[in-house]
N, C-alpha and C positions, 0 to 999 in steps of 0.2 A: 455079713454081720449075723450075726445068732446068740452068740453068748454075752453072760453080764457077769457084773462081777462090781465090788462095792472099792471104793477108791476109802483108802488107808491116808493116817494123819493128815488130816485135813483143818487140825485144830495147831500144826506147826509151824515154826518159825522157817522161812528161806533159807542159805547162805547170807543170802543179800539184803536182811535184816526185815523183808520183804511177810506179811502174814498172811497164810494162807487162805484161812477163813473170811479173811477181809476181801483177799481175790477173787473167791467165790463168791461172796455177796456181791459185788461189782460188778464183775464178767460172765460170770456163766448161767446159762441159762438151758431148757430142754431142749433137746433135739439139734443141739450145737455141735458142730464137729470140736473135737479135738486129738492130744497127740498124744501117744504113748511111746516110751524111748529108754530102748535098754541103753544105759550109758557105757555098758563094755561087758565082753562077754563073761560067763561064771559070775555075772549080778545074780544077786538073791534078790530084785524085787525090779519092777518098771514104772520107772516114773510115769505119770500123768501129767499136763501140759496144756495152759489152756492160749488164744491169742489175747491180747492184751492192747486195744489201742494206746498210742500216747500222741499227746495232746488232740483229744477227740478223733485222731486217725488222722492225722496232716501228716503227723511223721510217723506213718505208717502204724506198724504192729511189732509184739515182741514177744516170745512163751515165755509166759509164769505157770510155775509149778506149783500145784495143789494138791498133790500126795503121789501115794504108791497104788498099785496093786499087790493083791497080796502075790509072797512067792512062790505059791502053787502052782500060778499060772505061767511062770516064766518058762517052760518049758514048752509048753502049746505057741505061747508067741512067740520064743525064740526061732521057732522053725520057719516062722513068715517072715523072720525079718534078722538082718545081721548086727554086729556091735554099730550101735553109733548111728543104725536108720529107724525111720519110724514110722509108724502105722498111725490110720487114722481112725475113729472113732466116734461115738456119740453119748452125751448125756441121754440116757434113758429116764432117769428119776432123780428127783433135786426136792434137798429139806431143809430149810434153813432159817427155823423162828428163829426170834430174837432171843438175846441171854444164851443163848446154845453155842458150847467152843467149839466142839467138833458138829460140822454141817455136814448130811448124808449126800452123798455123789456116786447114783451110780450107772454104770458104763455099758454098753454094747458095744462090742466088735465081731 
């Protein structure tokens, strides 16, 4: 780990009608690991991934996504990591008053 870098839309909606900034309020917290995951190669951007208990962690865990990296960086982590694996990381700094859509996250790896 050495570098940081600030995690992108964090104020957007999932696929899965899921909202991001709500995720973050819930889940994430400093010094938490989470994932970062190019989805396929020639991406312009690396998703962010946090775990997610459900039902208080009886039935386990599941990554919800809570933004990007910006795509400067896709190229330094492309090298550590192929289509479709992923790298782990850590919240370094977390912002998240209230009334505020997009909450600051950001990352060490």
């Amino acid at each position: 780990m050495g570098r940081t870098a600030n995690v992108a839309g964090t104020g957007d909606k999932n696929p899965d009608g899921s909202i991001r900034r709500d995720i973050i309020r819930r889940f994430v917290c400093e010094n938490m690991h989470i994932t970062l995951r190019i989805e396929s190669r020639g991406s312009s951007a690396i998703a962010v991934y946090v775990s997610a208990p459900m039902l208080f962690g009886v039935l386990g865990a599941r990554l919800k996504q809570i933004g990007y990296l910006d795509s400067s960086l896709v190229e330094s982590i492309d090298k550590k990591m192929g289509a479709g694996e992923s790298l782990t990381a850590r919240v370094a700094c977390l912002y998240t008053p209230p009334g505020k859509n997009n909450p600051r996250v950001s990352i060490e790896f």
